[in-house]
N, C-alpha and C positions, 0 to 999 in steps of 0.2 A: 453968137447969133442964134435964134430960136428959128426950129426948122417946122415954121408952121404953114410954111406954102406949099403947095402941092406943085410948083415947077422946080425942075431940075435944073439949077445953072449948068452942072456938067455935061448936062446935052447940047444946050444951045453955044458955052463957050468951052474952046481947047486951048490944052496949052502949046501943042505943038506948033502952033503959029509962032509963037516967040521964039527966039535965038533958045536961049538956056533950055527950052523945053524940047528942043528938037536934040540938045544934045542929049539930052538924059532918056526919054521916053524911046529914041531909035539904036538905044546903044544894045547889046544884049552878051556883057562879057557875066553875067551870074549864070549862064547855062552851065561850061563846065564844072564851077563850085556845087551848084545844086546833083550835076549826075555824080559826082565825087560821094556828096554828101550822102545820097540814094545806094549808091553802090556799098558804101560804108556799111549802112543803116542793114541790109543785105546780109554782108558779109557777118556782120556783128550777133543779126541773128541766128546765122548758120552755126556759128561760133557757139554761142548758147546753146545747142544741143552736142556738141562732140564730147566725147567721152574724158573725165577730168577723174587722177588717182585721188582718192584722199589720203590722208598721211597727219603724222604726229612728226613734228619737228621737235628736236633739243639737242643742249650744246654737252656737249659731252669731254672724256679726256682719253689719252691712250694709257691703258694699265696693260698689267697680266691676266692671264686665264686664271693662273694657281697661283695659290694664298704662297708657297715656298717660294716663288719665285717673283716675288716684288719689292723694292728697294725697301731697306731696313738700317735700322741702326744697332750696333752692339756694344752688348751694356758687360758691364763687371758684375758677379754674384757677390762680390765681396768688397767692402772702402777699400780704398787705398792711394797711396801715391806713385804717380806718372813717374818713372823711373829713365826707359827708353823705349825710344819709336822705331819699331822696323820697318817700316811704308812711309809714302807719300801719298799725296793725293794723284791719282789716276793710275796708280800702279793695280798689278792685276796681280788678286792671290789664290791660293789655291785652298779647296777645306783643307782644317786646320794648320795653314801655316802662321806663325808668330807676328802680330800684329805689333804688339808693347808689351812691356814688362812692369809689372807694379808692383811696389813692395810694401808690407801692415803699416797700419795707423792703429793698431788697438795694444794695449802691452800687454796682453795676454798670447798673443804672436810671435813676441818679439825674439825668441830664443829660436837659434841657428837649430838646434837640438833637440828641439822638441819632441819629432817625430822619433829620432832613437830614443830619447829616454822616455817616451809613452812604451815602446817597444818592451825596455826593460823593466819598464813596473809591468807588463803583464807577466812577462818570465817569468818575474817577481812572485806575483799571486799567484800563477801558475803552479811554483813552486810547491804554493801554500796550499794550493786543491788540493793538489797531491798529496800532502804530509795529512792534511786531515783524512783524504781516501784510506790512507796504512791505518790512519788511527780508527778511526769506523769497523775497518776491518778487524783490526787486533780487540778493539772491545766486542766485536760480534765473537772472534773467535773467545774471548774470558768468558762472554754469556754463555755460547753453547759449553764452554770446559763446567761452569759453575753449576746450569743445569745439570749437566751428566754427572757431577759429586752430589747434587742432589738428591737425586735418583736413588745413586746408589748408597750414600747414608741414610735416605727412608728405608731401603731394602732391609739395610742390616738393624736400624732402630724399631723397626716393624716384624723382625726376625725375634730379636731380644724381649719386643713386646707381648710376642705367642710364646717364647719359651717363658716369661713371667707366670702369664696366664694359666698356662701347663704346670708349672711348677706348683702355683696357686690351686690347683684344681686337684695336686698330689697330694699336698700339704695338708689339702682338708681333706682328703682322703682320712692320709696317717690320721689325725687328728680326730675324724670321728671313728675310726677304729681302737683309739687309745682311748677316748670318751668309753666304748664298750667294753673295753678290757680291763676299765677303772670299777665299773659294772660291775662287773662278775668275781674281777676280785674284793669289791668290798661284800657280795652275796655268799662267796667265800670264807670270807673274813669271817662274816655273821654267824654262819652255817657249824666253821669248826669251833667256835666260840659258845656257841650253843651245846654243842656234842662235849664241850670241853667241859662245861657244867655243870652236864649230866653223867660226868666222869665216864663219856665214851673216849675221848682226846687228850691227849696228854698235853701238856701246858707248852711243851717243845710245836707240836705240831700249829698252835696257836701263833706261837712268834714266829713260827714259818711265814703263816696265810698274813699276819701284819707286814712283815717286812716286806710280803710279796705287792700287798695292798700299796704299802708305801710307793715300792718301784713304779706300779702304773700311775701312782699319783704323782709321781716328781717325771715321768714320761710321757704325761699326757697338757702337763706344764710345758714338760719342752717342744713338745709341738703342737704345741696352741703360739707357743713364742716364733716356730718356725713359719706357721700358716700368719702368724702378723707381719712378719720379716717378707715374706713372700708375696702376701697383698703390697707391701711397702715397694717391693722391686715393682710391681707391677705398675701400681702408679708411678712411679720416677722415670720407669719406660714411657710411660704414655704420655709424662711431663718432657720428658726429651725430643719424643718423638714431634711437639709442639713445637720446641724449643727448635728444631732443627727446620722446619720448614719456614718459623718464622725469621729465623737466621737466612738460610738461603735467597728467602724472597726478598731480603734487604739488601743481601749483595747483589742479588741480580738485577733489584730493584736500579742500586748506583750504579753498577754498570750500565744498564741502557740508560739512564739516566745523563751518563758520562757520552755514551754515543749518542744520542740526541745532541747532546750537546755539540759533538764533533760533527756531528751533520748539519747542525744549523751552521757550524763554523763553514763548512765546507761549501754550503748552499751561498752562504755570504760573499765567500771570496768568490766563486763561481760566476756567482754578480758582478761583484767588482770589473774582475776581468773578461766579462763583458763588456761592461762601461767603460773599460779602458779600450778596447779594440771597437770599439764604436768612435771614443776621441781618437782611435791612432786613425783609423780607417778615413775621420772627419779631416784630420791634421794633414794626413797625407794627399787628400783629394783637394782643400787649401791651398798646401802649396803648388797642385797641378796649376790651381785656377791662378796665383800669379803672374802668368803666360796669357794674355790674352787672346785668341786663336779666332781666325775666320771660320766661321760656322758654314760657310761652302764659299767656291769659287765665285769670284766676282770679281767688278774693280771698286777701288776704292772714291769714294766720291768725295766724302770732305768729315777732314775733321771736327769732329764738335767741341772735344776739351784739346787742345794744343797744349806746347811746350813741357819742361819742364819740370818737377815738382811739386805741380798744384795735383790737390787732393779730391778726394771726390768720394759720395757715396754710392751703394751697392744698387745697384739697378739703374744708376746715370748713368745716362747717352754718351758714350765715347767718338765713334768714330761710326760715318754711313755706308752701306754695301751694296752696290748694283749687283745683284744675280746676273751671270755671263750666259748664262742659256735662258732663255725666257719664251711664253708661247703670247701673242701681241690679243690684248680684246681692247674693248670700249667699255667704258662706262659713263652711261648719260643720263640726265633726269629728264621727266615726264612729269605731268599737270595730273595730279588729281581726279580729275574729272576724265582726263585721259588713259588713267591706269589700269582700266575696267577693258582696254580696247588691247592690249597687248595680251598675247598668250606666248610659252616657250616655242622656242624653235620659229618665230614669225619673222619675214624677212625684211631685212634694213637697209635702206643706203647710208656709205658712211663717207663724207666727203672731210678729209684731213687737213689742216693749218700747213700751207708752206706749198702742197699740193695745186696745179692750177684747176680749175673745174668749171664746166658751165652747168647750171643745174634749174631745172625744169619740176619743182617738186611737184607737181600732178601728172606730172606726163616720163617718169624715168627710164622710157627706153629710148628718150630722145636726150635725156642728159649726157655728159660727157665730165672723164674725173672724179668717179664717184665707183666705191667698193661697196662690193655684197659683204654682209655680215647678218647674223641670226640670231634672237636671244634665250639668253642659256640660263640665266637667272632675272631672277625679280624680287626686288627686296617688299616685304610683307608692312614693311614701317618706313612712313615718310622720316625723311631726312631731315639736317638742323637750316637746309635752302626752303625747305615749304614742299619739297617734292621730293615723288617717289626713285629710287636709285635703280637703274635697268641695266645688265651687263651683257654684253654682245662678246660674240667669238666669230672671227673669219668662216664667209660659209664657204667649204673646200670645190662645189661648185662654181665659184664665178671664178676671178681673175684674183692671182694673189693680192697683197697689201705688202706697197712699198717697203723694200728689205731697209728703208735708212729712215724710217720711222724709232723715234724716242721716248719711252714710255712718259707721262706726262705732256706731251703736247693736245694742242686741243682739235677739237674735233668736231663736223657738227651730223647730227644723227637726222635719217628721215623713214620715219615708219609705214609700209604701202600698206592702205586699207582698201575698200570696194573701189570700183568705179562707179561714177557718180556723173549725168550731163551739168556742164557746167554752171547753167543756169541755177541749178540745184545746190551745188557747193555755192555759190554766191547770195544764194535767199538763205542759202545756214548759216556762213560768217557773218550777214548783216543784223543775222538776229541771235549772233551768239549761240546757235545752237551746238552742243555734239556729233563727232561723227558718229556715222550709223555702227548702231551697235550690232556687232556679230560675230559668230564663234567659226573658229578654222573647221573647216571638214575632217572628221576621222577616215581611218579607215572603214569603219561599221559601215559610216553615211555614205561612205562611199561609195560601195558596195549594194548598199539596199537602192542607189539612185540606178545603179548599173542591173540592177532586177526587174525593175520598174521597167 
């Protein structure tokens, strides 16, 4: 109907005259719902300004503090086959007590004796340093004897070479003195030979001065023959004296020659027997490892290879080890966009699986069932979950952590940021925002507020 008249039916007609209209219009049970609702309305916004923690929630697990002391498994350095088991699963062992025994799979192992007869080959070549050591020795001592005859055969061939010389130097002496005395007896000769035909000389005195002539002539032959003989020692000296140095320095040449040799022998075996007490040394640390040994006290958790005679290679998983002393952390992951908000040492709540708890994550001093914890690391590199890995340690301030807590159970982690009126935290989550970004106080800052 078109309200084009200007009278008001509602003025002129009511509906309280009627039955139905008298119930409805005299009844007035919406008062209490509307002050309910008012009062709500009220409270809700009082509510909106009270103070609200922010936090970084994630799920986390229980680990250890220390890299030693978190369950492990131990491997064999060497194949081998399962021979016998000294544990069970849950037995508790102590470092190095005897876990199993495993005996070679390669057949180069295979000999009970190995380790004494690597023993005896080194004795062996032992032997043999040594015999080459004598021999070294004995050819140094030929060298220095051979030198010292050396020596002393040049002395004496170098002796016989000056008496050559000398003799040589007499020789032509004599020799040009007999040259003069051949002179003057043939001037002689001449002289009475002259006088003899001028009948001053008697024909006797003539065969005198000839025969005289003769003598230095057949004396000056003989030593010219003595000064050739003499040159001739003197070269043959000087030929020996060659002849002997280069004789010696061929013996002395073979003998070190001979010691070289024995030293290279001696260098060789020397090696050798190294190389053998390197395998004896290897052989005998082999058969240590045989023995498979707990690498520290723990209990035994469960076997990985069982039974019998199955074989297995070097660095497979045998059997797992709980460390019996351990100190309890957390490790939880964080968002990304969250990892910017955590610094070391920042405080956590950590509410545990199994544990009852009522938890309040904006308001945690009214939570209940929830541990103090701090973090001690922060890994630099997201994880293969999408996120970053955070590691907590009990903070010695608050209230311990459950003594019958299991490493691996889980956990869930809450990070305290600022406070924040609630109003505020709920226009951030609606729009996806970040908590507020800020850095813990140093001491410095501290310090200079307390100046101020």
């Amino acid at each position: 109907m078109l309200n084009i008249s200007h009278n008001s039916l509602n003025k002129k007609v009511t509906l309280k005259g009627y039955k139905s209209g008298s119930k409805i219009f005299d009844k007035d049970y919406y008062k209490l719902f509307n002050k309910f609702l008012l009062l709500a309305a009220i409270l809700g916004i009082i509510v909106l300004f009270l103070p609200w923690t922010q936090n970084i929630t994630g799920q986390g697990l229980v680990t250890t503090l220390k890299l030693d002391q978190r369950p492990q498994t131990i491997q064999s350095q060497i194949p081998g086959r399962i021979e016998e088991w000294f544990v069970q699963e849950g037995d508790f062992v102590k470092a190095g007590d005897t876990i199993l025994r495993i005996s070679e799979v390669k057949s180069d192992y295979f000999d009970d004796k190995l380790v004494e007869r690597t023993g005896n080959q080194i004795e062996a070549k032992s032997s043999s340093v040594t015999a080459y050591q004598g021999k070294v020795s004995a050819l140094n001592r030929q060298v220095s004897a051979l030198k010292n005859e050396q020596s002393l055969k040049l002395q004496q061939t170098q002796n016989k070479f000056l008496q050559s010389r000398l003799k040589v130097k007499s020789d032509s002496i004599d020799f040009e003195a007999a040259k003069t005395n051949t002179i003057i007896a043939e001037r002689q000769f001449d002289r009475i030979k002259m006088l003899q035909e001028e009948g001053l000389k008697a024909v006797r005195d003539v065969e005198e001065k000839r025969l005289k002539l003769q003598e230095t002539q057949a004396k000056l032959i003989s030593q010219e023959n003595k000064y050739l003989a003499s040159q001739n020692e003197l070269i043959n000296a000087e030929i020996e004296l060659s002849r002997i140095k280069a004789e010696y320095a061929d013996k002395i040449s073979k003998s070190q020659s001979d010691m070289y040799t024995a030293q290279s022998g001696q260098f060789d075996a020397t090696a050798q027997v190294t190389k053998l007490e390197n395998d004896y040394t290897n052989y005998k640390k082999r058969n240590s490892l045989l023995f498979v040994t707990a690498p520290q006290s723990g209990y035994i958790n469960k076997a990985i290879r069982g039974g019998i005679g199955g074989t297995f290679k070097e660095g497979e998983r045998l059997v797992g080890i709980m460390p019996s002393q351990y100190d309890l952390a957390v490790e939880t992951f964080v968002k990304p966009i969250d990892l910017p908000l955590l610094h070391i040492n920042e405080k956590v709540r950590v509410q545990f699986d199994g544990w009852p708890a009522i938890v309040f994550s904006g308001w945690p001093n009214v939570s209940y069932g929830t541990y103090g914890a701090k973090v001690v690391a922060i890994e630099n590199f997201i994880s293969d979950n999408g996120k970053y890995r955070v590691l907590l340690a009990p903070d010695e301030t608050d209230h311990s952590w459950p003594k019958a807590i299991r490493v691996g159970s889980g956990s869930r982690t809450i990070a305290l940021l600022e406070d924040v009126p609630i109003w505020f935290e709920l226009w951030r989550q609606i729009n996806s925002f970040p908590p507020n970004y800020y850095q813990p106080e140093t001491k410095d800052s501290a310090l200079n507020k307390d100046k101020k």
